[in-house]
MDAnalysis code that builds the backbone (N, CA, C; Angstrom):
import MDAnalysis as mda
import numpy as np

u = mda.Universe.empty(681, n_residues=227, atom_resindex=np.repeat(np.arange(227), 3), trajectory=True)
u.add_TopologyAttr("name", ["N", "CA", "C"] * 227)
u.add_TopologyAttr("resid", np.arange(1, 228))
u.add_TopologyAttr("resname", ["UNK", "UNK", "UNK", "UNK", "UNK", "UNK", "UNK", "UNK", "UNK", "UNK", "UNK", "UNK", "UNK", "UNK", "UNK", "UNK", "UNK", "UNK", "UNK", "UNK", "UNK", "UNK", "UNK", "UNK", "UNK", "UNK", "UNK", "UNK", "UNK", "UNK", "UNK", "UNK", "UNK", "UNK", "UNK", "UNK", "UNK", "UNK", "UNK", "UNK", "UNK", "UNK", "UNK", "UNK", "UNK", "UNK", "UNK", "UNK", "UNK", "UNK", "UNK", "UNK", "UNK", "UNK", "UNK", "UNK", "UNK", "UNK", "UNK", "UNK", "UNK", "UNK", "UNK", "UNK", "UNK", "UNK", "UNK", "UNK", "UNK", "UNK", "UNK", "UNK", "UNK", "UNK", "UNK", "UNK", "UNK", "UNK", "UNK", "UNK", "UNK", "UNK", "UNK", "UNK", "UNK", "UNK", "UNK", "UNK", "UNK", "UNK", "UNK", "UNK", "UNK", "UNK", "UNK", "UNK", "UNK", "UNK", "UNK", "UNK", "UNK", "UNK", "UNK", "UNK", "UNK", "UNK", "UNK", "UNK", "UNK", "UNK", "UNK", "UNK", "UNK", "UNK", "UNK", "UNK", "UNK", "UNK", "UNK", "UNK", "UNK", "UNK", "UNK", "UNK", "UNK", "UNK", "UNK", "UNK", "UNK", "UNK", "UNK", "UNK", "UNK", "UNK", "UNK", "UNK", "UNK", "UNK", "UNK", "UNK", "UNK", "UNK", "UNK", "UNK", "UNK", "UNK", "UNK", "UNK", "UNK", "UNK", "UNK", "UNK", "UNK", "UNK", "UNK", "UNK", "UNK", "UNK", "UNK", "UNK", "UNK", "UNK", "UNK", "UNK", "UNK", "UNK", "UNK", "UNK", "UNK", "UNK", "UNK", "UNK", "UNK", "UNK", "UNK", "UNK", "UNK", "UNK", "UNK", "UNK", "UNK", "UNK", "UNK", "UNK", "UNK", "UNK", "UNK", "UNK", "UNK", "UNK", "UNK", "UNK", "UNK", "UNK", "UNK", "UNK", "UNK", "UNK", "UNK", "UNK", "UNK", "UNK", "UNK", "UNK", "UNK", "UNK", "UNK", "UNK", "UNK", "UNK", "UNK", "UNK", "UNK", "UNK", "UNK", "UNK", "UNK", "UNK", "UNK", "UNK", "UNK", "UNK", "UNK", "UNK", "UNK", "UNK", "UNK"])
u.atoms.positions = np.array([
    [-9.948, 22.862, -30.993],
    [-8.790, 21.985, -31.110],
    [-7.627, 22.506, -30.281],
    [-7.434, 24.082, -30.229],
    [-6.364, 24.578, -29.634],
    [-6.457, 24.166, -28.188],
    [-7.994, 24.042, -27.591],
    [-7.795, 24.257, -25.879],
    [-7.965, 22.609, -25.712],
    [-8.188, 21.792, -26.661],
    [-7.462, 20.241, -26.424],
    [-6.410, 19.485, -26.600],
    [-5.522, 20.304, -27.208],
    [-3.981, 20.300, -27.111],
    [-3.680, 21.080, -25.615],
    [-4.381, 22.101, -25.094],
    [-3.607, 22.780, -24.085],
    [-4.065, 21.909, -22.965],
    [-5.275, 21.034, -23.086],
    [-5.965, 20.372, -21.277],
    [-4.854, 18.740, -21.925],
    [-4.485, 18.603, -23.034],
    [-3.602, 17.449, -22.950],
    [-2.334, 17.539, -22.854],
    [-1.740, 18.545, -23.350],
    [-0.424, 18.877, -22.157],
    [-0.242, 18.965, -20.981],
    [-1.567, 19.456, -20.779],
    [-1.591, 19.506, -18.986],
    [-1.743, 18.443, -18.240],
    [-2.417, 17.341, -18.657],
    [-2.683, 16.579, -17.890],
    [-1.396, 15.487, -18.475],
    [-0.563, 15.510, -19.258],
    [0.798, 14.775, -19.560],
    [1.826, 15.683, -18.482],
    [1.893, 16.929, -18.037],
    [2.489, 17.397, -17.252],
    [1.951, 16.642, -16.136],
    [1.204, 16.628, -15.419],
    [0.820, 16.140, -14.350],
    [1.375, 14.559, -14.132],
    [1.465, 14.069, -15.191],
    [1.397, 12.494, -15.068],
    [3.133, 12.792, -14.823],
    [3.728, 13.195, -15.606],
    [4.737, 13.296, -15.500],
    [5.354, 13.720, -14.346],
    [5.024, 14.484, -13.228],
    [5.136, 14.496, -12.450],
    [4.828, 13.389, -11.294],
    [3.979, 12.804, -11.452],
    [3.716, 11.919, -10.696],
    [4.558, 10.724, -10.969],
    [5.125, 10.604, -12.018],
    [5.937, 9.696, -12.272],
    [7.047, 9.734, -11.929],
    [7.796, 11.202, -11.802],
    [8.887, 11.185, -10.944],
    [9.083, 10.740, -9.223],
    [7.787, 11.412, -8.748],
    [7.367, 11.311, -7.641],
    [7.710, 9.698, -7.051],
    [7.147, 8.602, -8.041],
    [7.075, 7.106, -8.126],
    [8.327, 6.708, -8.300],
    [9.565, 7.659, -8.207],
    [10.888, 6.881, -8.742],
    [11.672, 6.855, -7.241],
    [12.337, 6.006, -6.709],
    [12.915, 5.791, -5.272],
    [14.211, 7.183, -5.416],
    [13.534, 7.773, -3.700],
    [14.476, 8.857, -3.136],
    [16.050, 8.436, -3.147],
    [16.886, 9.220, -2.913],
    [18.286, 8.969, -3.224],
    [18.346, 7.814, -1.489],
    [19.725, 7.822, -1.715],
    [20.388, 6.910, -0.863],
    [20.445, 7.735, 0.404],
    [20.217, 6.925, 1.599],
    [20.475, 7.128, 2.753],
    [19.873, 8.501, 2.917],
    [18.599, 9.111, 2.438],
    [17.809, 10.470, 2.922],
    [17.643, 10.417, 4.582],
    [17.476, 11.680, 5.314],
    [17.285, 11.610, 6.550],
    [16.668, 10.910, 7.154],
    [15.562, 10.588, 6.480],
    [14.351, 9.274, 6.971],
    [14.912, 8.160, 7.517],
    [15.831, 7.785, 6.410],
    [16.220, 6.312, 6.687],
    [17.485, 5.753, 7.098],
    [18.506, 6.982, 7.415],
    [19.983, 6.934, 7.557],
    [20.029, 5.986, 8.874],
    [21.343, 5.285, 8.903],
    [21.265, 4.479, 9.754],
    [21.467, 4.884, 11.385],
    [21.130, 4.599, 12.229],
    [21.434, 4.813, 13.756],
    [22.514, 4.500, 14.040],
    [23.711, 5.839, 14.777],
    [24.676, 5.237, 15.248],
    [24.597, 5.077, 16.941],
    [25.118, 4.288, 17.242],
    [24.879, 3.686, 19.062],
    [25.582, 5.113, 19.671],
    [25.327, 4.950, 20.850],
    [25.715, 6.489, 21.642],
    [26.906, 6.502, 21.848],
    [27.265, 7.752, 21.405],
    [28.872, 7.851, 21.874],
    [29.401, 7.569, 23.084],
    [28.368, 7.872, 24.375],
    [28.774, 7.388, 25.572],
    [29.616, 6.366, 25.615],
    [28.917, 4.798, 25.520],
    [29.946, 3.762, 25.340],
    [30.984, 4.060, 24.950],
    [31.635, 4.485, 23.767],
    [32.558, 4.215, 23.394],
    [33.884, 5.480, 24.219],
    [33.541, 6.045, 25.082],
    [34.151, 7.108, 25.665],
    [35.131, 6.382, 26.823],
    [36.504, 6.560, 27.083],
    [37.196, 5.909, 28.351],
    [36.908, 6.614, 29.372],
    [37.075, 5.231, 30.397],
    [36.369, 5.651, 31.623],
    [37.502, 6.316, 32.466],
    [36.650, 7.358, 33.103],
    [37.663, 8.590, 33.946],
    [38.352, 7.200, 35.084],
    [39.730, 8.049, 35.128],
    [40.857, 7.652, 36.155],
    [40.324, 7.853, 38.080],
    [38.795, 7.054, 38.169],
    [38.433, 7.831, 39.251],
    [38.804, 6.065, 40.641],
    [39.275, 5.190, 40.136],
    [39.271, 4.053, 41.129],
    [37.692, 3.380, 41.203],
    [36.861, 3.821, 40.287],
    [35.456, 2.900, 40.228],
    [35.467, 1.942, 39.092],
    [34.475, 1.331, 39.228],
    [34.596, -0.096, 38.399],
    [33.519, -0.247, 37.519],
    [32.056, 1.012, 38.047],
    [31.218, 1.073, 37.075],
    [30.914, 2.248, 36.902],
    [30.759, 2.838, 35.337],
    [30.237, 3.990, 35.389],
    [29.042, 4.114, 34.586],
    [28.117, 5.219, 34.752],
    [26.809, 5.408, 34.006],
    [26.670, 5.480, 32.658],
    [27.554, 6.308, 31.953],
    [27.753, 6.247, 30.772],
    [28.198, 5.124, 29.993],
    [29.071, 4.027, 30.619],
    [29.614, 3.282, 29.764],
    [28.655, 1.806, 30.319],
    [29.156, 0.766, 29.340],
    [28.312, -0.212, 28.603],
    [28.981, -1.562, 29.596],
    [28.553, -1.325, 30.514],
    [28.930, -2.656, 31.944],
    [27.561, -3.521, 31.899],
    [27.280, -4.479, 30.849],
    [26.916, -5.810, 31.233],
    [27.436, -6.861, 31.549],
    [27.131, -7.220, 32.834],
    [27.571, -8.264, 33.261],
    [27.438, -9.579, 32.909],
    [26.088, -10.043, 32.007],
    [25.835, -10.839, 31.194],
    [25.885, -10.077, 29.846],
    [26.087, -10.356, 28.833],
    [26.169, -9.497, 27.739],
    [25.071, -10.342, 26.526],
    [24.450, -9.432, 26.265],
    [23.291, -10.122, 25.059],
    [23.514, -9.798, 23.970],
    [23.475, -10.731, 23.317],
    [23.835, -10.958, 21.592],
    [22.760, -10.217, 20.929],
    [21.721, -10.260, 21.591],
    [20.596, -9.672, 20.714],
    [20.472, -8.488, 20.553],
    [19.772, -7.638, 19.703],
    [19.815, -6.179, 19.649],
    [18.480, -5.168, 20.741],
    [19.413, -4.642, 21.608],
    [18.425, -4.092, 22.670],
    [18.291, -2.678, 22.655],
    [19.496, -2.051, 22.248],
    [19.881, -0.382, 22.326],
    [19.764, 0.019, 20.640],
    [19.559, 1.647, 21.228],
    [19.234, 2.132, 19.667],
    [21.060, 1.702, 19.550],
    [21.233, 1.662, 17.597],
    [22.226, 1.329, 17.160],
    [22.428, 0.826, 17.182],
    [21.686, -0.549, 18.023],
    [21.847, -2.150, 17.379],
    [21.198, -2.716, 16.539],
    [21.983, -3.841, 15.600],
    [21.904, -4.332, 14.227],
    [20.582, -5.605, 14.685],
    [19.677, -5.420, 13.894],
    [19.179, -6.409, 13.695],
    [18.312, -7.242, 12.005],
    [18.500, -8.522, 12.217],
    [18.323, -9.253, 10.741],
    [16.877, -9.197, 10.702],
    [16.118, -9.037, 9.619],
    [14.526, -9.012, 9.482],
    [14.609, -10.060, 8.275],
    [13.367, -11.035, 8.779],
    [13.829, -12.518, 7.716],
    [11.708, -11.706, 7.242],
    [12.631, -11.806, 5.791],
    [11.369, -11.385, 5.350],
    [10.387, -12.563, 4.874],
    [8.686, -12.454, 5.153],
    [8.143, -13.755, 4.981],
    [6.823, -13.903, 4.608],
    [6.655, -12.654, 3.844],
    [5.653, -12.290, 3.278],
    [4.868, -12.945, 2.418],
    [3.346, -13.252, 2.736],
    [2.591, -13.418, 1.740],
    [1.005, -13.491, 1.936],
    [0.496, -12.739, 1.032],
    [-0.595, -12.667, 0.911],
    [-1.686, -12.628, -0.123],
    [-2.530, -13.614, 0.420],
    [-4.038, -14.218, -0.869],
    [-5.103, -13.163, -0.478],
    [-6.260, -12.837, -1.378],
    [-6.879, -12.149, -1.174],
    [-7.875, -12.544, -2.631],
    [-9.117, -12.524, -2.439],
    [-10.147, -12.573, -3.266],
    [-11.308, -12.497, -3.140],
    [-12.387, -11.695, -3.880],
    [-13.841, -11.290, -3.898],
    [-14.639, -11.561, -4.843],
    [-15.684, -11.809, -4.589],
    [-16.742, -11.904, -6.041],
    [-17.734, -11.737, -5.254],
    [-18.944, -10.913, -6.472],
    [-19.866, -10.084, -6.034],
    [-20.616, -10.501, -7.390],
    [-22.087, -10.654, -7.266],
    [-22.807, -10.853, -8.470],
    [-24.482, -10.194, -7.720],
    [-25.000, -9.700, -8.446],
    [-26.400, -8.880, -8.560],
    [-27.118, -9.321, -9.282],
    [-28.820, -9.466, -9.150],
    [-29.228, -9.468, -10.337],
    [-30.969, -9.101, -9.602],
    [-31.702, -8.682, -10.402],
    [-32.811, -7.601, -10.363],
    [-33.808, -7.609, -11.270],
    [-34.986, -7.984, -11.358],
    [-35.675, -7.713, -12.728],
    [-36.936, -7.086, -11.446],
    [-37.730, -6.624, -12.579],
    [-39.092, -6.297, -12.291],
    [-40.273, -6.164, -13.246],
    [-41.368, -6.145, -13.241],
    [-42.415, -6.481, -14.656],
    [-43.417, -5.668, -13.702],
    [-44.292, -4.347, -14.300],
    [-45.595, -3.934, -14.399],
    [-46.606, -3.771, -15.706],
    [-47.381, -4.042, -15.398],
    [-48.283, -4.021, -16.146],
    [-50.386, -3.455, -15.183],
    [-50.840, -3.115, -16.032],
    [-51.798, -2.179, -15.707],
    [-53.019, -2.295, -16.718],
    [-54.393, -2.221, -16.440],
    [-55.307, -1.915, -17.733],
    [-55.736, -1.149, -16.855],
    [-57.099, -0.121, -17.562],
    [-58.147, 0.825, -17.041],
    [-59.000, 0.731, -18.035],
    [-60.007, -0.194, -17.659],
    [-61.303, -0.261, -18.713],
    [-62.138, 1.319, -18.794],
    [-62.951, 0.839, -19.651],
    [-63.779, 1.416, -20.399],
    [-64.831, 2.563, -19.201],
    [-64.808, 3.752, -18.822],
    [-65.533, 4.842, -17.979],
    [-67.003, 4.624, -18.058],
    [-67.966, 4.766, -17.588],
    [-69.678, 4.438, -17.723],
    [-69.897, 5.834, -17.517],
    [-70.466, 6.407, -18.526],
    [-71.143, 7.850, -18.684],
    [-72.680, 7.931, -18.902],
    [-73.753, 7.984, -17.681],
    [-74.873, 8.660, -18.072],
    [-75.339, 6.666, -17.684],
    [-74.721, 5.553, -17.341],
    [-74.830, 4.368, -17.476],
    [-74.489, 3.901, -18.638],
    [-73.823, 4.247, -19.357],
    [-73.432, 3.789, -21.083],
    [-71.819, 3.666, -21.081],
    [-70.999, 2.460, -21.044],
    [-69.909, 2.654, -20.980],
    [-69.096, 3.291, -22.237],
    [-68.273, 3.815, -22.575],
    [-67.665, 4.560, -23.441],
    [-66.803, 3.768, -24.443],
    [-67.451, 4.560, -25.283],
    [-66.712, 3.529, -26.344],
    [-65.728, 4.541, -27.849],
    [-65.108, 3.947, -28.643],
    [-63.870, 4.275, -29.322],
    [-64.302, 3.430, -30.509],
    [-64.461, 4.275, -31.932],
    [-65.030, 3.624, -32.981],
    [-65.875, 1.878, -32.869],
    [-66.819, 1.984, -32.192],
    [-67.748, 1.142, -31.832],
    [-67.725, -0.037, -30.653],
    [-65.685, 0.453, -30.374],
    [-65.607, -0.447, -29.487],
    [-65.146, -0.156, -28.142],
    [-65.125, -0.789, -27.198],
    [-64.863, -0.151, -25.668],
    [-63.755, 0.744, -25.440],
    [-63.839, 0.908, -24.759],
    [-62.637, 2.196, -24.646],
    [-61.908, 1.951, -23.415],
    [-60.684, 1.651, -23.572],
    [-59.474, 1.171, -22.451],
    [-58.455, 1.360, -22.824],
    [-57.571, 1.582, -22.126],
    [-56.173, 1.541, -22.318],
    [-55.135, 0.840, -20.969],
    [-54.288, 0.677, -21.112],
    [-53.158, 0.344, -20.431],
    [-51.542, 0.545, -20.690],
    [-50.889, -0.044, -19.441],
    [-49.317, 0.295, -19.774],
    [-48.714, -0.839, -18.970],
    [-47.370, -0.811, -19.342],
    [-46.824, -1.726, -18.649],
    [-45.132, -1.322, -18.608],
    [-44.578, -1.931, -17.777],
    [-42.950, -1.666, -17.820],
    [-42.433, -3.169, -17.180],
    [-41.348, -2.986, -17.669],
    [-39.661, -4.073, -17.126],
    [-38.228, -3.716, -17.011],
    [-38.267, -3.858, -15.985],
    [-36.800, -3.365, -15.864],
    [-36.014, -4.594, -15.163],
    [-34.597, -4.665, -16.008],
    [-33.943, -5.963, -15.181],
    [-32.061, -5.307, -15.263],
    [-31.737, -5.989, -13.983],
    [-30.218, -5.501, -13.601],
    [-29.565, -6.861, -13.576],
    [-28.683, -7.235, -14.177],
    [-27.366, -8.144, -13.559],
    [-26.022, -7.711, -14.000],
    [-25.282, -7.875, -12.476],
    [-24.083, -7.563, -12.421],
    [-23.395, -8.817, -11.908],
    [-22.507, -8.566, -12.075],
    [-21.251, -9.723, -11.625],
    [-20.001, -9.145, -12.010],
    [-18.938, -9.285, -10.637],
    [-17.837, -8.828, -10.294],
    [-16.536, -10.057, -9.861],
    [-15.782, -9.926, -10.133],
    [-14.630, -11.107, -9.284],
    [-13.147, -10.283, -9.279],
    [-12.312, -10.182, -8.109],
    [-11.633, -9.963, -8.332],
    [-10.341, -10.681, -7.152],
    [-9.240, -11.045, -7.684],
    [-8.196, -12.071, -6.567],
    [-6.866, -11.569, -6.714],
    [-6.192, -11.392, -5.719],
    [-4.344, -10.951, -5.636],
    [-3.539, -12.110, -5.049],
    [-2.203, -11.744, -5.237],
    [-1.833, -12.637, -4.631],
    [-0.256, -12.366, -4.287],
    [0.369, -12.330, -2.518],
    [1.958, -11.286, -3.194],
    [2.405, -12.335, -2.526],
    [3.696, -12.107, -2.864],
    [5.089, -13.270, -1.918],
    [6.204, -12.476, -2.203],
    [6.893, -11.512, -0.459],
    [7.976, -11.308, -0.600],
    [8.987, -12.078, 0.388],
    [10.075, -12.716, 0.090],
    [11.064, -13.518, 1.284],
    [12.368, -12.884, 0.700],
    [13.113, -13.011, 1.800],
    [14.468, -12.415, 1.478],
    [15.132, -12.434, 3.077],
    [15.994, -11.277, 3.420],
    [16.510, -11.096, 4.718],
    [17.074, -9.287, 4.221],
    [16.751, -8.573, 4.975],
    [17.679, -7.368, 5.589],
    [17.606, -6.719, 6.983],
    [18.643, -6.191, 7.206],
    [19.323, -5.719, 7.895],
    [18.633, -4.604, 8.324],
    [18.277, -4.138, 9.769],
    [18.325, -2.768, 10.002],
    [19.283, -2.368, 11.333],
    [18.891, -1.162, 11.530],
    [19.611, -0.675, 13.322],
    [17.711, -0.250, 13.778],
    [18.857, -0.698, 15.367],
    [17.442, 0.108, 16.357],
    [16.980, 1.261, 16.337],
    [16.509, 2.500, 15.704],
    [16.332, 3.632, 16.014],
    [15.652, 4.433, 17.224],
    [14.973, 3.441, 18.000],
    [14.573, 4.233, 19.285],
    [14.773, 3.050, 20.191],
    [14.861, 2.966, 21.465],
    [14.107, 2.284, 22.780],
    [12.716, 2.861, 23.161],
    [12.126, 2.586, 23.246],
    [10.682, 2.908, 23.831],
    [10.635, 2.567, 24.986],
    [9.846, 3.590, 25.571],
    [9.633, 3.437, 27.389],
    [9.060, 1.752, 27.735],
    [8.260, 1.324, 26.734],
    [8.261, -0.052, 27.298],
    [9.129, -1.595, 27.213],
    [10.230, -1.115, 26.474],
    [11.159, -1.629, 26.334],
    [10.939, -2.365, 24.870],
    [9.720, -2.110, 24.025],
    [9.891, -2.373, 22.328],
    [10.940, -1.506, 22.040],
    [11.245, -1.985, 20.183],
    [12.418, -1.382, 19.787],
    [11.740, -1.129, 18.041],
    [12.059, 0.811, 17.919],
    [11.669, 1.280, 17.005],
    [13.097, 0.704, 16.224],
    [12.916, 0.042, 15.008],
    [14.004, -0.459, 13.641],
    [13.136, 0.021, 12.263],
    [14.138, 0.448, 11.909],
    [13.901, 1.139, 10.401],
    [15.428, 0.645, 9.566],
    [15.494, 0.392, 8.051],
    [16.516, 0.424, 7.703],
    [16.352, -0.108, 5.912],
    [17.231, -0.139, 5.067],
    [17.108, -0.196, 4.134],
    [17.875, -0.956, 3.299],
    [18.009, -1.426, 1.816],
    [18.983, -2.037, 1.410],
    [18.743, -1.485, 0.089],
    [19.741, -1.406, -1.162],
    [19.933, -1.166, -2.226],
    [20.453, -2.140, -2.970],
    [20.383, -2.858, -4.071],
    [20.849, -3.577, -5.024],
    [20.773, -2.856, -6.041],
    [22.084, -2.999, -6.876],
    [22.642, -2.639, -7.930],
    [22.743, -3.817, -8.880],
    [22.066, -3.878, -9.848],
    [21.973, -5.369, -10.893],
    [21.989, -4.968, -11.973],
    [23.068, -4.790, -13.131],
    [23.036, -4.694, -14.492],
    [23.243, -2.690, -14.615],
    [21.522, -2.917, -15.402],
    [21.298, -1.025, -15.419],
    [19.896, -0.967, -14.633],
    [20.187, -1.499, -13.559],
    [18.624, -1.469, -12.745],
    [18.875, -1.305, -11.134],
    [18.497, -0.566, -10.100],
    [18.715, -0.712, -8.749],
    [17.461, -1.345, -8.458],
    [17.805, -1.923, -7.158],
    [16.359, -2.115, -6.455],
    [16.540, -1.779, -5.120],
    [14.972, -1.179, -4.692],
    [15.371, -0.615, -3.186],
    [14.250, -1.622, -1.905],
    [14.528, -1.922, -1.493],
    [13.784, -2.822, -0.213],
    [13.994, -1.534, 1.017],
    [12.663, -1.150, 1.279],
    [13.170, -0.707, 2.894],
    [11.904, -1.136, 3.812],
    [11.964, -1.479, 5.293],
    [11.387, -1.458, 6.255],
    [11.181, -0.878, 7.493],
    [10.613, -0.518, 7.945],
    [10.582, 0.126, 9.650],
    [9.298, -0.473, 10.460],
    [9.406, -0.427, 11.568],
    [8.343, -1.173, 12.497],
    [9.019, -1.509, 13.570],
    [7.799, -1.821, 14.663],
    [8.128, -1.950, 16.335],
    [8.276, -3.597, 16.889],
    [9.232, -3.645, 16.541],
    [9.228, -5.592, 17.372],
    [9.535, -5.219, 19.084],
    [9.451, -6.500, 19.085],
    [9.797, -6.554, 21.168],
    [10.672, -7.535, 21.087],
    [11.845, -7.153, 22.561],
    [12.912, -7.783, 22.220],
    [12.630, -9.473, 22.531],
    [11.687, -10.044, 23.225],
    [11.452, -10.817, 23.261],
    [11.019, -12.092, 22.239],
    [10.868, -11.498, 21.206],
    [10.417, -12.166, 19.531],
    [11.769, -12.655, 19.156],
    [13.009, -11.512, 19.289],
    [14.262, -11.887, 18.620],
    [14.725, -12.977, 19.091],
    [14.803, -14.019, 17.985],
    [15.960, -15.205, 18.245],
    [17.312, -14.693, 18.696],
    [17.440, -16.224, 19.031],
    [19.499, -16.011, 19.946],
    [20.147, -15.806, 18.730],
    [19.630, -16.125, 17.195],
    [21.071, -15.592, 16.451],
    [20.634, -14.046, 15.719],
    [19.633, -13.870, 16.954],
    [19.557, -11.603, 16.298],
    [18.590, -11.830, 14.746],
    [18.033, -12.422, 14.437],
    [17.082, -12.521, 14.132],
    [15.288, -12.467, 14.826],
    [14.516, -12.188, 13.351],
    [13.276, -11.737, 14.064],
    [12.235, -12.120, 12.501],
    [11.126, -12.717, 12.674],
    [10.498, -12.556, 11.208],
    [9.951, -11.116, 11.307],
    [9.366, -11.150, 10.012],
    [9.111, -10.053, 9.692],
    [7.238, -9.823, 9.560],
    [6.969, -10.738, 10.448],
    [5.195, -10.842, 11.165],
    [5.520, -10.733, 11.757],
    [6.480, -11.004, 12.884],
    [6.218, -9.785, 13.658],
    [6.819, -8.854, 14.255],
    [6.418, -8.228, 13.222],
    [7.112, -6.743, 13.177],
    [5.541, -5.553, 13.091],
    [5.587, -5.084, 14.401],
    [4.436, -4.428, 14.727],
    [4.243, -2.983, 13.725],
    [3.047, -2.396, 12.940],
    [3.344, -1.011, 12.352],
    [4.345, -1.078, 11.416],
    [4.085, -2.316, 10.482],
    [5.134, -2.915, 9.721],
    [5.078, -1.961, 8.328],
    [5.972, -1.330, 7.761],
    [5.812, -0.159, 6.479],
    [7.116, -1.006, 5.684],
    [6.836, -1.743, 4.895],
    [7.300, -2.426, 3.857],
    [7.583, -2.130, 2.132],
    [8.324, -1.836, 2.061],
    [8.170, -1.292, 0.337],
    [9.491, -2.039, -0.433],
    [8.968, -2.444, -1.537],
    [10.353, -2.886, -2.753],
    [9.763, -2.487, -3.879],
    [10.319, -1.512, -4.212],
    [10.855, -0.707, -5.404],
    [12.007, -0.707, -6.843],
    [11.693, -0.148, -7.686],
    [13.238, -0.175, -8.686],
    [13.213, 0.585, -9.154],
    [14.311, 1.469, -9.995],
    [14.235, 1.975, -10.708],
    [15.249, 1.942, -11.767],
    [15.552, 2.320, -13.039],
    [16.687, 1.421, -14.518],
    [15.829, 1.103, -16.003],
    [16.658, 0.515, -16.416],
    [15.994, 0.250, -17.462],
    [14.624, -0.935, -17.462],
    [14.906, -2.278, -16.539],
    [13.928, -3.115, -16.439],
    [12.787, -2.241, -15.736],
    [12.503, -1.191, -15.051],
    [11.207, -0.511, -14.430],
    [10.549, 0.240, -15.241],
    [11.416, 0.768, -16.121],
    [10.976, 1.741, -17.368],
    [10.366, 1.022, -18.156],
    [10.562, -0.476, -18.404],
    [10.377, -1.093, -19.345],
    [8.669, -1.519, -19.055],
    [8.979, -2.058, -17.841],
    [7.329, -2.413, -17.319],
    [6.432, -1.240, -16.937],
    [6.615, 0.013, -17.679],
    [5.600, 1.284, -16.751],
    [4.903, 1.956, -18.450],
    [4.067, 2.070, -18.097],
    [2.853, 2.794, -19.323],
    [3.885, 3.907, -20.056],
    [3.582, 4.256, -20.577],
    [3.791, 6.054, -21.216],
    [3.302, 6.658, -20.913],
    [3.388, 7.678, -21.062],
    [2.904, 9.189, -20.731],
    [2.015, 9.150, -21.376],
    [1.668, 9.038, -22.691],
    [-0.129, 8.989, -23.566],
    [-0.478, 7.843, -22.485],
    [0.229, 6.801, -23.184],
    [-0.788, 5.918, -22.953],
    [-1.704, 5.852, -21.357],
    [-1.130, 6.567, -20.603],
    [-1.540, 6.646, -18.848],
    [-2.674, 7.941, -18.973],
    [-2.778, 8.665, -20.181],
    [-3.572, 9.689, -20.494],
    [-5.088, 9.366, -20.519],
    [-4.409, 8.185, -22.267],
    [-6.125, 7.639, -22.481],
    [-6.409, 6.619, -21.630],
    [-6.004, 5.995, -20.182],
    [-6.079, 5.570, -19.641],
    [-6.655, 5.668, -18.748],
    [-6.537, 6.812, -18.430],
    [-7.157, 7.197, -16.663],
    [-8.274, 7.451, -16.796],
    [-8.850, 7.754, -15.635],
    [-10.231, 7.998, -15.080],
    [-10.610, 9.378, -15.762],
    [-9.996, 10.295, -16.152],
    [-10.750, 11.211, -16.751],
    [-11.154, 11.183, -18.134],
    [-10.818, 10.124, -18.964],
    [-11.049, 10.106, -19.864],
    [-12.758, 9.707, -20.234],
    [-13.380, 10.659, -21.345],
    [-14.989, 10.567, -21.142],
    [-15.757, 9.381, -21.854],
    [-14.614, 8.729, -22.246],
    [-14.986, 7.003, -22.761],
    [-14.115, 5.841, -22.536],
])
C-alpha cells in the first residue's frame, strides 16, 4: 500500500507539471516581441547637398502594404477544418478434422467394441469497427509585424494578441511566411495563405480551469492505468 501511495504521488507530480507547462507563457516573451523597423529610417539625413541617401526610406512611389521587417500587417483569420474516418474489420475462421480408426495386422482398431477415431476442430472470429470525425472553425483578425525579409522577397510575420475578459485571458498567436504579392491594397492577407502557418488560441482564468480534468481524475485516466 505504501509504494502505491508513493508511484501515485508521482505520477500526480508529473501531471502537475505538465499542466503548468499547458498554461500560456507571459506577455511579449522573446519569441514573440514585436519587430521594431530599422532605426536607419528614422535617422536625419547628413547636411551633404544629396537628395538620396542609403540609409533612409526614399520611395518614390510609396506602398501601403507591408514590405520591410517592422511592418504591420492584418491576418484575417479563416480557419476551418472537417476531418473524418471509419474503419470496420471482420474475420472468422472454422477447422475441423477427423482421423479414423488405424488397421493393425489388417484389423482396424477398435475402442470398447467400437471403431476407434478421434477428431478436433476450432473457430476463431474477429470484428472490429472504428469511426472517428472533427471538426474546427477559427475567424477573427490580428495583427502582426514583419520579422524578417527573406532573400526572395517573402516576409517572415509572427505576432500575437491577448484578451482580457472578466477573470479569463485569451491568447491567439501566429507566425508564418506570406509573399508580398497575396497582400491586399488595404494590408491585409488571409490566413491560407500564410505559408508554415503555426497557429495557436489558448486561455487561461477561471473559465479554462473550469473545462480541464483534475489532477486524479487525469490519473485514472491515462494510459497507464492497468484497467
Amino acid at each position: 500500500m505504501h509504494t502505491f501511495l508513493i508511484r501515485l504521488a508521482a505520477a500526480a507530480a508529473l501531471l502537475a507539471l505538465g499542466a503548468c507547462a499547458s498554461v500560456p507563457q507571459a506577455r511579449n516573451d522573446a519569441a514573440w516581441a514585436p519587430t521594431l523597423p530599422n532605426e536607419a529610417y528614422a535617422e536625419v539625413a547628413p547636411a551633404d547637398g544629396a537628395i538620396y541617401h542609403v540609409n533612409q526610406n526614399m520611395e518614390l512611389f510609396p506602398d501601403a502594404r507591408a514590405h520591410r521587417a517592422g511592418d504591420i500587417l492584418t491576418i484575417v483569420l479563416v480557419e476551418n477544418t472537417q476531418a473524418s474516418k471509419k474503419a470496420s474489420t471482420k474475420t472468422s475462421k472454422n477447422s475441423n478434422a477427423t482421423i479414423g480408426a488405424p488397421t493393425i495386422a489388417g484389423v482396424g482398431a477398435t475402442l470398447n467394441g467400437k471403431p476407434f477415431s478421434f477428431g478436433f476442430g476450432g473457430e476463431r472470429a474477429f470484428n472490429g469497427d472504428g469511426e472517428s470525425s472533427q471538426s474546427n472553425s477559427l475567424s477573427g483578425e490580428i495583427t502582426v509585424t514583419v520579422a524578417q525579409r527573406l532573400g526572395n522577397g517573402n516576409l517572415l510575420v509572427r505576432g500575437e494578441k491577448w484578451l482580457t475578459i472578466n477573470q479569463g485571458q485569451e491568447l491567439v498567436r501566429i507566425s508564418g511566411i506570406v509573399r508580398p504579392q497575396d497582400i491586399a491594397t488595404d494590408n491585409t492577407i488571409s490566413s491560407t495563405r500564410v505559408a508554415n502557418a503555426n497557429i495557436s488560441y489558448t486561455g487561461r482564468g477561471s473559465l479554462a480551469d473550469a473545462n480541464e480534468k483534475g489532477w486524479l481524475a487525469r490519473v485514472f485516466n491515462s494510459k497507464w492505468m492497468p484497467y
